[in-house]
C-alpha positions in Angstrom: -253.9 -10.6 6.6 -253.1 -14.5 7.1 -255.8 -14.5 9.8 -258.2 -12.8 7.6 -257.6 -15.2 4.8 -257.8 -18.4 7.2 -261.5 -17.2 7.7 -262.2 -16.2 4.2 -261.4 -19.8 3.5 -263.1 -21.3 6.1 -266.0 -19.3 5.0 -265.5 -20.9 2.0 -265.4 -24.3 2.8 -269.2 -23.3 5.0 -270.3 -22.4 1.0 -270.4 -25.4 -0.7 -272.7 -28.4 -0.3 -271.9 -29.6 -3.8 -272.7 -33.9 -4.2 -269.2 -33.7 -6.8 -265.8 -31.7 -6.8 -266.3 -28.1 -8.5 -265.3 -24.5 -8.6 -266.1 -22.7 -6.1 -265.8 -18.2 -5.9 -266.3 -16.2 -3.7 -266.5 -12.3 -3.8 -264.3 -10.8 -0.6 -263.6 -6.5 -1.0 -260.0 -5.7 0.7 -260.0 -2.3 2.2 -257.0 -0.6 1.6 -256.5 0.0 5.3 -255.9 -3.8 5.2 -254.1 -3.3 2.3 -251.9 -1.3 4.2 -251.4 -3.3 7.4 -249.6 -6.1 4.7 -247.4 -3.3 2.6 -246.5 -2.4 5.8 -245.1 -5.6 7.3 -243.7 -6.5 4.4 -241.5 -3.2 3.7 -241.9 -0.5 6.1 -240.5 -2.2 9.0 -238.4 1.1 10.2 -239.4 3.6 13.3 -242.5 5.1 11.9 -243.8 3.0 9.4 -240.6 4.0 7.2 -237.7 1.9 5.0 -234.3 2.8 4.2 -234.5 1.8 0.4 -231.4 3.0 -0.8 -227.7 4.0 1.2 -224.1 4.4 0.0 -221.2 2.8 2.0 -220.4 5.3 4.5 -224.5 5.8 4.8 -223.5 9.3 4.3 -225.9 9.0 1.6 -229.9 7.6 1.5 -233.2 7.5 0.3 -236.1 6.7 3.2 -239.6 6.3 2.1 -242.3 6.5 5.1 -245.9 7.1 6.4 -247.5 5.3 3.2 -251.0 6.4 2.6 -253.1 4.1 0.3 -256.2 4.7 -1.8 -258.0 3.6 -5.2 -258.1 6.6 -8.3 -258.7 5.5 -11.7 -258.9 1.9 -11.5 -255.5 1.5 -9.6 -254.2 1.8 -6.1 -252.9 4.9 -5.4 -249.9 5.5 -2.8 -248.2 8.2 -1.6 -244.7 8.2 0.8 -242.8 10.7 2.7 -239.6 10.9 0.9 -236.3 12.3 2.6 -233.3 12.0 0.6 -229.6 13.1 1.8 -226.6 13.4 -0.8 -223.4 13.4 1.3 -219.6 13.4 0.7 -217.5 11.2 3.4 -214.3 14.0 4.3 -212.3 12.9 7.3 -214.9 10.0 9.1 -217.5 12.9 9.0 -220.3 13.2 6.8 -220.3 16.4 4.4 -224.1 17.2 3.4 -224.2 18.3 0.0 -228.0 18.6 -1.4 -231.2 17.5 1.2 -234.4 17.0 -0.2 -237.8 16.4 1.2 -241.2 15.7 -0.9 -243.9 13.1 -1.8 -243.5 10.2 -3.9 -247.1 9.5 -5.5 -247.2 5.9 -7.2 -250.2 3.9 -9.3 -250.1 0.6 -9.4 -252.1 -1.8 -11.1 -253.4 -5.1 -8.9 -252.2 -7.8 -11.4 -252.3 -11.5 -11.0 -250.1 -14.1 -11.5 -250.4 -16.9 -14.1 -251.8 -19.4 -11.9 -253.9 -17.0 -9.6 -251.8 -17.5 -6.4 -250.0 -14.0 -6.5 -251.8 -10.4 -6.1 -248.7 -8.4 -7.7 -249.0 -4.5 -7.9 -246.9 -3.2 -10.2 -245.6 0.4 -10.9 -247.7 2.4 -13.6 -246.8 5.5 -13.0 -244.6 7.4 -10.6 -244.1 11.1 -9.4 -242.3 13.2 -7.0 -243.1 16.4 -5.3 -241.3 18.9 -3.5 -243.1 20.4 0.0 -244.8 23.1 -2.1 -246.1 20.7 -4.7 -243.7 20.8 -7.5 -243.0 18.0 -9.5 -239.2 17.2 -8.8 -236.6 18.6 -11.7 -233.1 16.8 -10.1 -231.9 14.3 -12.1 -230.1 12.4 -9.9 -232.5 12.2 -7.6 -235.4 11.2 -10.0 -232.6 8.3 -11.7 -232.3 7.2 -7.7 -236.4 7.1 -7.1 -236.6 4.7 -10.3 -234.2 2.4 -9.9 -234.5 2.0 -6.1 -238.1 2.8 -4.7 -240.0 1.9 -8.1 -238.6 -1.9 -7.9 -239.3 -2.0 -4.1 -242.5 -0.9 -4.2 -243.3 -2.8 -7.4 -241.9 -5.9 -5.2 -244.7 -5.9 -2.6 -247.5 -8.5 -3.4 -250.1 -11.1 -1.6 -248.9 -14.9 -1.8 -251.7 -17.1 -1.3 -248.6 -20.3 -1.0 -247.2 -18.7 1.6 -250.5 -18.1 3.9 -251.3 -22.2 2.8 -249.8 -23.0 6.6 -251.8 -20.8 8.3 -254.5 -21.6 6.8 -255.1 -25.2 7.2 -253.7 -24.9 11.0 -256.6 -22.4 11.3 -259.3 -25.1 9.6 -257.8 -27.9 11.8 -259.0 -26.5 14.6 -263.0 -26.6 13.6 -262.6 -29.7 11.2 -263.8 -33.2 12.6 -260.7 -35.6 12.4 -263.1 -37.5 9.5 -262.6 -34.7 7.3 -258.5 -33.5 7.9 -257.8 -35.2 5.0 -259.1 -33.5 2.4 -258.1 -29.7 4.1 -254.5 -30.2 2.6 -255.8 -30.6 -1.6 -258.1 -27.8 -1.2 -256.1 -25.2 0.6 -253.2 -26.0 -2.2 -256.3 -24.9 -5.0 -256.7 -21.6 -3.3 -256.1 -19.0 -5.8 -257.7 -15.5 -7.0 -259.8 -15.7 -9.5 -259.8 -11.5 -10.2 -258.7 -8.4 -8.5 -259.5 -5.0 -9.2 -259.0 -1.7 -7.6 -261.8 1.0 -6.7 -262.0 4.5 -4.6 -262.4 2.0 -1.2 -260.8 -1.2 -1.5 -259.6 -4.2 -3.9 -262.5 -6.2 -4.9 -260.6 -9.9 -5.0 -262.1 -13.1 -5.7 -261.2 -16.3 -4.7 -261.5 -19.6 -5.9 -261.0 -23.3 -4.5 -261.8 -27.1 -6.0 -264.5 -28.6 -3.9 -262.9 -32.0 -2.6 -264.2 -35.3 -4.2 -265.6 -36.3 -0.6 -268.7 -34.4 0.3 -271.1 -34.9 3.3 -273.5 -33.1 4.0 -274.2 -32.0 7.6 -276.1 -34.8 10.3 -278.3 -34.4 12.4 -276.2 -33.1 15.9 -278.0 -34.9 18.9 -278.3 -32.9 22.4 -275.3 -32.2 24.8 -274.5 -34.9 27.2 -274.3 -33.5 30.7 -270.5 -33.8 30.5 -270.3 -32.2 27.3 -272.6 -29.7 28.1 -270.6 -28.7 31.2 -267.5 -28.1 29.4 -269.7 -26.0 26.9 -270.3 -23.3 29.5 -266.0 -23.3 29.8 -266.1 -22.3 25.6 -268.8 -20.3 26.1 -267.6 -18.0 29.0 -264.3 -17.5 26.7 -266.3 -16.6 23.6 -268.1 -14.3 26.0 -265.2 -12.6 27.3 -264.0 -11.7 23.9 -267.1 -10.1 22.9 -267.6 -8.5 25.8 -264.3 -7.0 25.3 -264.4 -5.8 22.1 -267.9 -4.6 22.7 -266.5 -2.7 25.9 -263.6 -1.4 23.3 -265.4 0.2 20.3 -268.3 1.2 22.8 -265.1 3.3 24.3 -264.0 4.3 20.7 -267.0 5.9 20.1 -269.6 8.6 21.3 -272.4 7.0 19.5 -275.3 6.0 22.5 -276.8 3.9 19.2 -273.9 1.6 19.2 -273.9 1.4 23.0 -277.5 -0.1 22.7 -277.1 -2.2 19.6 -273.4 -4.2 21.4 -275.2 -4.5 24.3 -278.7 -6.0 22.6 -276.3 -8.1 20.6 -274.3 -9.5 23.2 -277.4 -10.6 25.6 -279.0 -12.4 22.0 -276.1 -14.0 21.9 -276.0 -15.3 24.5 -280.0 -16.8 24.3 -279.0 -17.7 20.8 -275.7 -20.4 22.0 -277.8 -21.5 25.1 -281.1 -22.5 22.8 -278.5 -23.6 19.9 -276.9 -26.1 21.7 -280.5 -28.2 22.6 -282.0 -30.9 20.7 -284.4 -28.8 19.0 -285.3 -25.7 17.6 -288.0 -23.7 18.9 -290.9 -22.2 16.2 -289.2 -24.1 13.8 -286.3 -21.6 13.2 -282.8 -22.3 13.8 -281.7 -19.4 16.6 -278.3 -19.8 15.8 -279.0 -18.8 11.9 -281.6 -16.3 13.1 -278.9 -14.9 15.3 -276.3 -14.8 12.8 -277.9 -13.2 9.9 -280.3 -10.3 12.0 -277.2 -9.3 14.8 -275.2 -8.7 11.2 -277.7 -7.2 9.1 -277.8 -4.7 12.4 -274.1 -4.4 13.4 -272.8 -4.2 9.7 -273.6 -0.9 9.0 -272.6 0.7 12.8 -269.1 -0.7 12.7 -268.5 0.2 9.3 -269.5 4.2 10.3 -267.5 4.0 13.6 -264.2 2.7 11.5 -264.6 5.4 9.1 -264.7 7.9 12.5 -261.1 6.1 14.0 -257.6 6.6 14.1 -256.5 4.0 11.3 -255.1 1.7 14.4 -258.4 1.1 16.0 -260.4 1.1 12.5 -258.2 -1.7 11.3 -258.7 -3.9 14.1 -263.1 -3.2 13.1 -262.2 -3.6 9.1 -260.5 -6.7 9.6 -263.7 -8.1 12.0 -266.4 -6.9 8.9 -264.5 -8.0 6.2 -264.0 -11.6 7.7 -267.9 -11.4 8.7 -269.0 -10.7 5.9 -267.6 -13.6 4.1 -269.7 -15.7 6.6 -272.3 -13.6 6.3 -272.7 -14.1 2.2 -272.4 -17.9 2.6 -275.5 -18.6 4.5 -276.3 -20.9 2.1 -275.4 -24.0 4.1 -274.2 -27.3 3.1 -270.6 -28.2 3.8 -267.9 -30.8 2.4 -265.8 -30.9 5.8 -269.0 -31.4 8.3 -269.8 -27.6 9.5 -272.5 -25.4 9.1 -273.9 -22.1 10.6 -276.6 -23.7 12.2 -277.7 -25.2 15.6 -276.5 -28.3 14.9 -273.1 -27.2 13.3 -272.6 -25.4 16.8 -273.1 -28.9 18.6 -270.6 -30.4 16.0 -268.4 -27.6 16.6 -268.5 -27.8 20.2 -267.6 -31.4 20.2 -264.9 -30.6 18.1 -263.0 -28.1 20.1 -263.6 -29.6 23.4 -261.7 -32.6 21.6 -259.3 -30.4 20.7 -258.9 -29.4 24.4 -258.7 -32.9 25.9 -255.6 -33.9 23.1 -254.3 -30.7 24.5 -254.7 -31.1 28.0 -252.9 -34.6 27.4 -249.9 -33.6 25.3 -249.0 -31.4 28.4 -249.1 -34.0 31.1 
């Protein structure tokens, strides 16, 4: 989730190409397998995607939620958990079961946001447990123990915006000229969300940020030197790797010969497209990069998004995460940029520059 809100932001800072400092939002829908994914590292961190939310002393006693399931009903997220309670008397160093109890614990919860936009909370409207048959639960005890423990852990579980601000400006570093670092700090800090709201297939958040005073827009990127156009080929055969890769793995994920055709067609034009971005000019008068960026996605979009649905939840994550990061580039093609970058041919000769920068500092600090 920090990586996916790195690029959101970075997709944000491609958005604006504003002359003064203003608001800026941006639509971004959170699907609630990536919902998930966070609940998940932040509570159920036991064997099986489970938590131990309540024991006595001896741990004769306990409460263990597991194998959350997450989806929108009604305007809320809905979740249900595996419950398996254990009451238990400690007689002579041994354990003496007295009542077990297995069920369902189905919670709403309402995504609510704090007073100055930088939490997603989601607490507890409504909670219910069931038995294996479906019965809503009639012990006491039991339904006193869900409240006071699993309620407030589960009401707990949010998304803070401070606490991703690292990661997010060490993510922007890395693609921001050295002319522009300065002004990554004040805008990350004005991150917030602007509104959240849950449907049947995701959270629909969006985000807002302060454009800083200093805007620039894009120059005019002059041709490769030899040199530079050398150490190009070095980026370019990592980038290719990767895709290649994760072509080669949702190729494998699925049956479909009409993804087969589309990743391979894709990763030959993308290919052409950094090759012919990376010249002095632009042949026809269209940018390739662009043209590349916005027909390859306006193709691949829809395929992905079908072979996630068709996934073990896993393999569909790793595609979710990809399309929902994407597609935050993908809306901002309007381009214009207060830190220097742009998704054109030109931004991909400043970016270049930039990272192969980056690589000589780092080359350096290890000798």
């Amino acid at each position: 989730m920090k990586s996916l809100l790195s690029f959101t932001f970075l997709g944000l800072l491609l958005a604006n190409g504003a002359a003064s400092a203003q608001s800026f939002t941006l639509p971004l829908q959170l699907d609630y397998s990536l919902i998930k994914k966070l609940l998940v590292s932040q509570l159920y961190t036991g064997n099986e995607q489970s938590v131990k939310v309540w024991h006595d002393k001896h741990d004769c006693s306990h409460l263990t939620l597991s194998n959350p399931q997450i989806g929108g009903q009604d305007g809320q997220l809905r979740m249900q958990n595996h419950v398996a309670a254990q009451f238990s008397t400690e007689f002579g160093g041994q354990c003496v079961t007295v009542l077990k109890w297995i069920g369902e614990l189905e919670t709403f919860q309402q995504p609510t946001l704090s007073a100055d936009g930088s939490v997603l909370n989601l607490p507890v409207t409504k909670v219910t447990a069931y038995d294996q048959q479906g019965r809503p639960l009639e012990i006491a005890k039991l339904q006193d123990l869900l409240r006071k423990v699993a309620e407030p852990k589960l009401a707990a579980l949010a998304i803070d915006l401070k606490k991703s601000q690292a990661d997010i400006e060490h993510t922007l570093g890395q693609y921001v000229s050295p002319a522009y670092a300065a002004d990554i700090k004040p805008t990350v800090e004005s991150l917030k969300f602007a509104s959240a709201t849950a449907n049947d297939h995701n959270i629909a958040v969006s985000f807002s940020f302060d454009a800083p005073t200093k805007v620039s827009l894009p120059n005019k990127a002059a041709a490769l030197t030899a040199s530079e156009e050398k150490q190009s080929q070095q980026l370019w055969q990592q980038w290719h790797g990767f895709l290649t890769k994760t072509m080669e793995q949702a190729s494998k994920d699925s049956d479909s010969k009409e993804l087969r055709s589309s990743l391979k067609t894709i990763l030959a034009s993308s290919e052409r497209a950094f090759h012919a971005g990376l010249k002095d000019h632009d042949a026809n008068g269209e940018d390739p990069v662009r043209v590349f960026f916005t027909e390859t996605w306006d193709n691949l979009s829809p395929v992905l998004r079908t072979l996630a649905k068709q996934l073990p939840e896993a393999q569909a994550l790793q595609y979710l995460t990809f399309i929902a990061a994407t597609d935050v580039m993908y809306e901002l093609d309007a381009i214009g940029s207060p830190f220097g970058l742009s998704i054109s041919s030109d931004g991909l000769r400043n970016l270049v520059r930039i990272l192969i920068a980056g690589k000589q500092q780092t080359n350096e600090k290890s000798h």
